[in-house]
N, C-alpha and C positions, 0 to 999 in steps of 0.2 A: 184565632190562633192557628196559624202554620203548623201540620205534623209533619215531619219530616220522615221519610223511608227508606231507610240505606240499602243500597245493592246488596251486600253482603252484612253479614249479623258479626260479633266479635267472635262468635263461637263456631265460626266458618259454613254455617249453612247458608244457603245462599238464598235469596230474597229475589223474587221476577225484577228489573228495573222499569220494567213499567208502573205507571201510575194505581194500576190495580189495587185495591184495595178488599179485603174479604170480610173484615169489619171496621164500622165506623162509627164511635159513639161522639156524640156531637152535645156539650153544654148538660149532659144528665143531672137532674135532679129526683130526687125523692124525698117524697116526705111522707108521714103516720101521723095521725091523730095521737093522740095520749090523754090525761086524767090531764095532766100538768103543764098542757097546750100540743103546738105540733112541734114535731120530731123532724127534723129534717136531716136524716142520716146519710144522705147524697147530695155535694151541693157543687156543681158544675163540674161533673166530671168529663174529659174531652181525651180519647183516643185511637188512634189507628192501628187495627192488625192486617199487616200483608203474609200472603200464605208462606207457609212454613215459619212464620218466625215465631219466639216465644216469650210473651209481657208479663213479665215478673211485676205484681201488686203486691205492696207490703205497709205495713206499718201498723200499730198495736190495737189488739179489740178494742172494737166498736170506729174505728176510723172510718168504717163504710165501705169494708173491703166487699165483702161475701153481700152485703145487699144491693151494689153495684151490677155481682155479676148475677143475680136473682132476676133483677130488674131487664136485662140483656135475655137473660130465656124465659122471660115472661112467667115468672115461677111464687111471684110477690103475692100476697093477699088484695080484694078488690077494695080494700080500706085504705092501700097505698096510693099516694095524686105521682103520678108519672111525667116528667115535664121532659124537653128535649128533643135529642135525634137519637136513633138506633139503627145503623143501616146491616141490613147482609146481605152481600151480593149485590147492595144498588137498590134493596129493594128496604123499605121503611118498615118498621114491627112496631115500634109504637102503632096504638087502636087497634090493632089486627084479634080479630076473637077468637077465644082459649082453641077451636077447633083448626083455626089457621095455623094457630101456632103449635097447635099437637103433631100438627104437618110436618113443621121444619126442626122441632124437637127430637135429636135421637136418629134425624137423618142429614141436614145441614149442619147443627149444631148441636154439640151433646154436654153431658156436665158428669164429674167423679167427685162426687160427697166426700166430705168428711169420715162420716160415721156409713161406713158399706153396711153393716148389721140393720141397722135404721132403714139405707135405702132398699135392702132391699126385703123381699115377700117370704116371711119365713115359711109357710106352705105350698110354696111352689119349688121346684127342684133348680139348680141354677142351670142346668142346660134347659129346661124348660121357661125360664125370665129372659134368658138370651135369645133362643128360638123366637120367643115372642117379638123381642123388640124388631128382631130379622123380617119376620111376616108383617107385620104393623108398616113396613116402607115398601117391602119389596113382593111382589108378586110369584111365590114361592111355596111347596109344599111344606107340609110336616117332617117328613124325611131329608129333605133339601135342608129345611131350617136347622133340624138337628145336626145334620151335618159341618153343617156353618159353626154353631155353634161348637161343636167341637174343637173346630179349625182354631178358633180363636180363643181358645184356653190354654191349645199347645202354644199356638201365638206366644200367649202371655205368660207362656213356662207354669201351666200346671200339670203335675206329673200325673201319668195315667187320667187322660184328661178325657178319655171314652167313659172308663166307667167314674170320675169324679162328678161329672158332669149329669150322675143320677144323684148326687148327693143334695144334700139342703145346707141354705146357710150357715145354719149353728153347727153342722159337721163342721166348719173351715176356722182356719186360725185366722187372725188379724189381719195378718197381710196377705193372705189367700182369696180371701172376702174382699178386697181392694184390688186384687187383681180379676177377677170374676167381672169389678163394675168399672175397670179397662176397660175389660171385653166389647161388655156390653155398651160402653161409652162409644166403640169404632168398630159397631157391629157396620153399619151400614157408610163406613169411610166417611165422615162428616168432613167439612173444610174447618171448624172451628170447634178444640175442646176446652171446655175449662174446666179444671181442677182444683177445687176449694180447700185447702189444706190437707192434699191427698194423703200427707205421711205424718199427720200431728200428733196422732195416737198410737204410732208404731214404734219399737224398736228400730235401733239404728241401723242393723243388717236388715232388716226388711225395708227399711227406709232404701237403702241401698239398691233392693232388690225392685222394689217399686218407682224409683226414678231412671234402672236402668229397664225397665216395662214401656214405660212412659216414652222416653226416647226409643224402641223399638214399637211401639203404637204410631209415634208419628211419620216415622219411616216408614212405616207399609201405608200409612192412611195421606203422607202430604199435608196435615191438618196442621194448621196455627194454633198455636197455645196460650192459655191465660191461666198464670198459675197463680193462686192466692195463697200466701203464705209469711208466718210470722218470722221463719227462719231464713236470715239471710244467708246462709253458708248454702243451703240449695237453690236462693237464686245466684248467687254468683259463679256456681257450673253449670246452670240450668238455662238461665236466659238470655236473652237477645239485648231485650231495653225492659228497664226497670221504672214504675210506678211510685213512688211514694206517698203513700195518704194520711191526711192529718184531721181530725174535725170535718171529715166529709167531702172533702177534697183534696185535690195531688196539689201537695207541695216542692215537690222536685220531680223531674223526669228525664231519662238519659238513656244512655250507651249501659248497660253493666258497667265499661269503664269507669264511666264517666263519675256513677252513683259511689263505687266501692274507693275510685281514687282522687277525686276529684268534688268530692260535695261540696256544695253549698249552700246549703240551708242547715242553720241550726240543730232542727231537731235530726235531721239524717245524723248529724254529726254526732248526735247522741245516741243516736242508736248503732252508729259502728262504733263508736268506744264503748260503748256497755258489753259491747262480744268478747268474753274470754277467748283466748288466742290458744286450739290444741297444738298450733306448729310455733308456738315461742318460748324455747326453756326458762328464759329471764322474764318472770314474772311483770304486766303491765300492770299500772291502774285501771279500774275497771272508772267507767266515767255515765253514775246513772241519773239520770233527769229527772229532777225532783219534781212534785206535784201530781198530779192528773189529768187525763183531758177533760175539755172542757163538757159542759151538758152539749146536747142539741137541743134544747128548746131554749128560745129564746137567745139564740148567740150575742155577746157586746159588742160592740164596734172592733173593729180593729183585727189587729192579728190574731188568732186563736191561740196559737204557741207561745203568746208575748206574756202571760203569767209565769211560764215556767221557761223563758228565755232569759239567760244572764247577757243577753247582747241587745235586748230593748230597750227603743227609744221609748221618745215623748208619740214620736208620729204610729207608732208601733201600736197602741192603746189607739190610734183613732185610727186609722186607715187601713185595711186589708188587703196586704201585696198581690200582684200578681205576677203571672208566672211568668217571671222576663226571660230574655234571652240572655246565658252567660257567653263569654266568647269562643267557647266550644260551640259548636252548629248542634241542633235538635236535643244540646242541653239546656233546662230550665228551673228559675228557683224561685219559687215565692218569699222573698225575702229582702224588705226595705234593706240593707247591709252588706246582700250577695257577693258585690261589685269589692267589700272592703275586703270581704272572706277569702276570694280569688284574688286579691291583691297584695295583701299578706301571708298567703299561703298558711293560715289558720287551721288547727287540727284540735279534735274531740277532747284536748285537757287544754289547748290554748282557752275553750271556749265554756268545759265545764272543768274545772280545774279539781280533780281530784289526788288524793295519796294512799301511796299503797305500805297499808298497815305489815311490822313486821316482824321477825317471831318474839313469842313471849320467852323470858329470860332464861326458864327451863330450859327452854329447846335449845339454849346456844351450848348444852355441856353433851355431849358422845351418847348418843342414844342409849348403848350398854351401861352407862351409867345410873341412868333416869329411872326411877321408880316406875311397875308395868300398874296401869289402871284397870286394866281388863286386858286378861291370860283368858282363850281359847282355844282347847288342844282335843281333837277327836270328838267335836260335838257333831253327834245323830238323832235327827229326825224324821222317825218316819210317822205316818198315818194308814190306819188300817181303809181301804175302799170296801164297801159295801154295798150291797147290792137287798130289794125287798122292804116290801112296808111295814110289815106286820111281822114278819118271824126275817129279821136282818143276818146277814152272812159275810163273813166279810169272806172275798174274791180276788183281794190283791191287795198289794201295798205300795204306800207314793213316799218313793225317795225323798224327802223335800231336802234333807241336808244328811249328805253323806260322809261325815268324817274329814270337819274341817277345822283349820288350825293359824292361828292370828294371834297377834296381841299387837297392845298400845300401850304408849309410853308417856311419861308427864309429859303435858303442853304439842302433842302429835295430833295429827289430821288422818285416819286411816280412811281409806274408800274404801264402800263396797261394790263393786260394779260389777252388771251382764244383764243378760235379756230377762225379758218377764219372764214368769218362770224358772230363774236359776235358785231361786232357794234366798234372795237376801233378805227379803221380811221374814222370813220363817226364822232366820238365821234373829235380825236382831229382837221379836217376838221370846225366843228363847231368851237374850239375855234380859231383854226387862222383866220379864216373867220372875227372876229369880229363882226357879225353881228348880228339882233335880233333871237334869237331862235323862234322855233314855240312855242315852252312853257317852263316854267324854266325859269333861272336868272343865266348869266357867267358873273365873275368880275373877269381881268386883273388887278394884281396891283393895287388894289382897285376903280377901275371904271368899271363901267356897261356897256355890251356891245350893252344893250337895247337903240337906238333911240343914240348912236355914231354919231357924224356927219364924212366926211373925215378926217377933220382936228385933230377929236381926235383918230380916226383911225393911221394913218399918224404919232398920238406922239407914241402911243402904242408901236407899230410895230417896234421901234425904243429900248424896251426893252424885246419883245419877236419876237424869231429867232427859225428856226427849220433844222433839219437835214433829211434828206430825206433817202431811203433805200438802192435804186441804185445810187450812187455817178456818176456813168458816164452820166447816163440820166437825173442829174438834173447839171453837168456842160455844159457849152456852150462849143462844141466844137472848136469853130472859134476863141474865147479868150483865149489868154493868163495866165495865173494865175493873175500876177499882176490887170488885168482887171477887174477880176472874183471875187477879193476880192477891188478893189476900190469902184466896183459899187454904191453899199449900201453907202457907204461914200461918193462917189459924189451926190446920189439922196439926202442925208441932208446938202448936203454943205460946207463937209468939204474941206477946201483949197488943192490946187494940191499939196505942199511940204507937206503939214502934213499927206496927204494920203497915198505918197510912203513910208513915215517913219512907218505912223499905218502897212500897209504889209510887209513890212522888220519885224517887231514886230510880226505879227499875224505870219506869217511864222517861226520863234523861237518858238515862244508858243506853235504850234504844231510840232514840231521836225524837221524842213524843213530848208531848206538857202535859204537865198536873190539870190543865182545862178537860184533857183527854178524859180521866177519871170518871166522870161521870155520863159517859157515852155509852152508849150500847153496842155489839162488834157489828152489826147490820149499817152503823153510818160511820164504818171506814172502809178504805180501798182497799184489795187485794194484799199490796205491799204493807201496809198498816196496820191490816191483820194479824200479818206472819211477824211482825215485827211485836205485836203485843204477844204471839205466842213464843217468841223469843223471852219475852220480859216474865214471861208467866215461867217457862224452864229455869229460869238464873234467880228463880226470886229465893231459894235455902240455900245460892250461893254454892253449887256443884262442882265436882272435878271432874264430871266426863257428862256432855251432851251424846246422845245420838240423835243424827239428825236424818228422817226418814223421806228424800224428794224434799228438801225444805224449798225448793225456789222453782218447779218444775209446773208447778199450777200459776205462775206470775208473768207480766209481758215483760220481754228483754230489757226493756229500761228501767222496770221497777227492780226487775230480779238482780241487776248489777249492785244497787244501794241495799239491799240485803245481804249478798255476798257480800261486801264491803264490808256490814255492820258485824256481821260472824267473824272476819278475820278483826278487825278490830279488837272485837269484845276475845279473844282467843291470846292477843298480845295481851290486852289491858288484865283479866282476868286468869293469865295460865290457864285457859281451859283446854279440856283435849275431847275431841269430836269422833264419833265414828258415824261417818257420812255416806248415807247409803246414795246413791244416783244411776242414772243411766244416761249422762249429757256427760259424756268424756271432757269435752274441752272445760265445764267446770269444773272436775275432780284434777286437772291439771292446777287450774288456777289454785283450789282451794288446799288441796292433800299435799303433805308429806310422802306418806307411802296410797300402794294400791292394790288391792285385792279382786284379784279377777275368778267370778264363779261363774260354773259351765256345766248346770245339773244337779247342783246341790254338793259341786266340788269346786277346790278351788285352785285353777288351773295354773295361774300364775298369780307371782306378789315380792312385792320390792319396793324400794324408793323409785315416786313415782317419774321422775324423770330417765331413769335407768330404763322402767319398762316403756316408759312412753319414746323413748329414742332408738333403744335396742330390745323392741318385743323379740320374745324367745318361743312361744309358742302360737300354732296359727291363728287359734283362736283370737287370739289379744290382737295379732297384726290383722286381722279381720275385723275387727271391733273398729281399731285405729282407723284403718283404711276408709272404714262407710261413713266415718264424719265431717261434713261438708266444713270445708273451709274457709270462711269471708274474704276469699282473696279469688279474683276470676282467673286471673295468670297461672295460678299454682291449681286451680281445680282443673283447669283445663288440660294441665300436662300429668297431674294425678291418671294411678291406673287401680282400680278400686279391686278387692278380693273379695267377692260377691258369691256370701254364703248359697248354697243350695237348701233346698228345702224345710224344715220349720225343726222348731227346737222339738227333740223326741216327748214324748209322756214318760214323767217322773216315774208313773206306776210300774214303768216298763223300758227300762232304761239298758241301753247298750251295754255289752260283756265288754270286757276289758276298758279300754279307753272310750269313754264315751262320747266321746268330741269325732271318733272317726268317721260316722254316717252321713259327716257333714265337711269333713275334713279334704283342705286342698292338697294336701303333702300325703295324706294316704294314699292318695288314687298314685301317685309316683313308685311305693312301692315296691319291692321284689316282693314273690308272694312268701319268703319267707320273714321277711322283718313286717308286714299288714297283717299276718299270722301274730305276730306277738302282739301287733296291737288289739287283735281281738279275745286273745287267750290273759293277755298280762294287764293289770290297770297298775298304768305310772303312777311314781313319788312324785312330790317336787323335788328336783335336784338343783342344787347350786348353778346358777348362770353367773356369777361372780358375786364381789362383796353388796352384800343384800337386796341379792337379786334371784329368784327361783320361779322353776318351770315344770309344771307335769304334764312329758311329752318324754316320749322313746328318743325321736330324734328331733327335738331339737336345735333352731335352724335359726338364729339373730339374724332378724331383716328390719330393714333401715323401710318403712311406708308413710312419713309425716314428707 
């Protein structure tokens, strides 16, 4: 197979025209042993990186992404068979022994985990993990190293990076801890980084903060990138030429262009329409791919994707495509059909034909009219900190939710959205709790939660249900499904025959069969889970779900057919939702309104298209701004508003406006009006019809 190297990348960095090459993976395969035969989680993978440029790898766990690039820095266990080429610099690393390769480890090529906490030594100080890697290449003191180290914290934008730099890992926030193992990744200017889902586990302004690190890492370093990741909205600002893997090898490969506008192959197709769209007011069908991938052991003939492809042939089932050429140059699809796909100009609903469910009949009458399901006004939580083992003291107090104020209305979508740590589990903890607030007033379907006795606990609870985030961890393993979803039915007494018939039903309503029944939740998928936890919330028949991350644990293509299923069952059943998340572009798709918390406050909230078009305070247009796009064209001309420093400690939370420490419009200022925002903490005030902001001034800017 031909790789092709273009002069220049779509994203204007520029590529040597020479034939140079800085890596070359050539036919990779891998395989594991297993209980249940061999595993072959790599199966002819073939790529070329020339310096500077950066290979967007994508497509859903287990496709073979992360053990691809393991195999490439010789990182694999000796239980793995390694077949192939691996070139860097010309020079072969296949058989090369672990001490060759500790060589070129962290000085040629370096790698940025996932999980920085994991990677890195929590007994060591992080200027001393850095230092080290500094000395391990280069021929350099102690002082020197230090010094380095330093150098490349401020690099990496950590503040007070002299003395951070004596701190330890667990001192550091998420994304702090990620920027540290930057550092350390282009301590010694490597020609090749890879990055294994750098920003998976972050908030989206640190995501922000961490891809604009990323692209100032390689600017000073020169280095070619390989970025592995689930989210295509960061490789479509991010990369050069994009990967696609399916079943252990690339099924499509291209330009960015080529992949975000121009697919062809099936499953890509499915995976850019399952992308909720944050920059489109008019609601898309989400378009999610049914089934799962296939095992690695023992694969069938034929195309891997052709169980869960609605454009399979006969020849599909027996022959396994290869990766032809379409008639763009150095684009390619694995796909007997490609040639019909680019001929009919075929798109993600031509091919998986989905409809977008729509509102339940409540919702078509004037919001003001509509019965409120849940009224929140001035709820406070705090928690005492304490300090001592034996004789405890408490030492301070943690803001979690400071005097905040909501409601939902029949057949309504409300979001809660903002960083970890703003207070929205604490927030909906309170309401399922039922219990009295420390201050404030919550009403359930119009009763008061204040001074509830069990018994009207007990009716409640019987119309409010919630969905959890990890579906495996909130099923019983040792039940059955049928169990799993009686339960709630038998604790109110519904009879034995009506209960097997309400699961046979609940199992329909979420896309499952009565065969289901008697499974146990460890032999279903991800998606399958959540969707039995779905059946398990609707099973006493509810008028308000809360749904806590319901689809944030699941891969893009499953997650689309569950959001689908919610807004469905939402029409079919007038249900009304309070959807807590932190994936903007879903809470666009899914919500009515939007509630934005900033500290255990809530900063902004409105119908969400009003704030999502005309955010009124920074923070929100800060939020908006750091969410990657699926479009290369628009990311590329995007100019993102890239919070500074890490969300404060609730224990100790900013006088007045709390959003200022961190605020773009503060630093603009007279010092008399940053005077008020330190002395005064704003309302929300009116930004028009139901639309409000708690900010002094104030400022609708247009950032989608």
């Amino acid at each position: 197979m031909t790789l092709d190297l273009p002069a220049e990348t779509p994203t204007g960095r520029v590529v040597p025209a020479t034939p140079g090459v800085v890596l070359e993976v050539r036919d990779l395969t891998v395989s594991f042993p297993s209980e249940s035969g061999t595993v072959t989680a790599v199966r002819g993978v073939s790529y070329a990186l020339a310096p500077g440029e950066v290979l967007g790898i994508v497509g859903e766990s287990g496709s073979g992404k992360s053990v691809s690039s393991l195999a490439v820095m010789g990182l694999l266990p000796s239980s793995a068979r390694i077949t192939g080429s691996i070139r860097f610099q010309g020079k072969e690393l296949l058989g090369l022994h672990d001490r060759e390769f500790s060589e070129l480890r962290g000085e040629g090529m370096s790698m940025v985990f996932q999980d920085p906490l994991s990677a890195l030594t929590p007994v060591y100080t992080v200027g001393d993990q850095i230092a080290e890697a500094v000395r391990i290449h280069r021929d350099v003191g102690k002082d020197e190293a230090k010094r380095r180290a330093v150098e490349l914290l401020e690099l990496v934008g950590i503040p007070n990076a002299k003395e951070r730099s004596r701190a330890f890992p667990h001192e550091f926030s998420g994304g702090m801890r990620q920027r540290v193992m930057i550092a350390m990744a282009i301590a010694n200017d490597p020609d090749v980084i890879i990055a294994d889902e750098p920003t998976t586990a972050l908030d989206v302004t640190v995501q922000a903060q961490i891809l604009e690190v990323l692209g100032t890492a390689q600017e000073a370093t020169g280095a070619a990138i390989v970025m592995i990741t689930h989210d295509l909205g960061v490789i479509a600002g991010f990369a050069d030429r994009v990967m696609v893997m399916y079943a252990g090898r690339p099924v499509e490969t291209g330009t960015v262009d080529d992949i975000f506008y121009r697919p062809r192959m099936p499953y890509t197709l499915g995976l850019l329409g399952s992308l909720p769209r944050l920059d489109r007011a008019e609601r898309q069908p989400l378009t999610p791919v049914d089934g799962n991938p296939p095992s690695l052991v023992d694969l069938p003939p034929g195309c891997p994707f052709a169980p869960r492809c609605p454009m399979r042939l006969s020849v599909c089932l027996e022959l396994e495509p290869e990766l032809d050429q379409t008639k763009h140059p150095g684009h390619r699809a694995a796909c007997h059909r490609h040639p019909e796909i680019e001929a009919q100009g075929l798109t993600a609903t031509d091919v998986f034909p989905a409809q977008l469910a729509g509102e339940p009949p409540v919702a078509r009458r004037p919001r003001e009219t509509r019965t409120a399901v849940l009224d929140v006004d001035g709820l406070v939580r705090r928690f005492p900190l304490t300090r001592g083992a034996v004789f405890r003291r408490t030492v301070g107090t943690v803001h979690a939710v400071d005097g905040i104020t909501f409601d939902i209305r029949e057949g309504e979508t409300l979001a809660l959205v903002g960083e970890s740590g703003c207070g929205k589990t604490t927030t909906i903890n309170e309401i399922l709790s039922l219990a009295q607030p420390q201050e404030g007033r919550v009403a359930v379907l119009g009763r008061e939660t204040n001074g509830l006795d069990r018994a009207g606990r007990r009716d409640i609870r019987r119309d409010l249900s919630v969905v959890f985030q990890d579906p495996m961890a909130s099923l019983d393993p040792r039940l059955p499904v049928a169990d799993i979803l009686a339960e709630g039915l038998k604790t109110y007494g519904v009879p034995r025959e009506k209960r097997a018939a309400r699961v046979r039903e609940l199992l329909r309503l979420v896309g499952l069969g009565p065969e289901h029944a008697s499974r146990y939740p460890a032999e279903f998928s991800g998606g399958q889970r959540q969707r039995i936890c779905i059946a398990r919330a609707l099973a006493l028949e509810p008028k308000l779900v809360v749904l806590d991350e319901p689809v944030s644990a699941l891969d893009v293509s499953i997650r689309a057919g569950v959001i689908n299923l919610l807004e469905q069952l939402r029409e079919k059943l007038s249900l009304s939702y309070l959807f807590v998340a932190h994936d903007l572009s879903v809470v666009r798709h899914i919500a009515n309104r939007v509630a934005v918390m900033y500290l255990g406050r809530i900063v902004e909230i409105g119908n969400v298209d009003k704030v999502f078009e005309r955010p009124a305070h920074p923070y929100t247009q800060a939020l908006l701004s750091a969410i990657p796009l699926p479009d290369p064209h628009k990311e590329r001309e995007r100019r993102r508003i890239v919070l500074e420093g890490d969300l404060p400690s609730p224990a100790d939370p900013p006088s007045g406006c709390r959003f200022r420490t961190r605020c773009p419009l503060f630093a603009t200022l007279t010092p008399d009006q940053a005077q008020r925002c330190i002395d005064e903490e704003p309302a929300v005030v009116s930004q028009g019809p139901d639309h409000g902001a708690a900010c002094h001034y104030a400022q609708v800017k247009t950032v989608l």
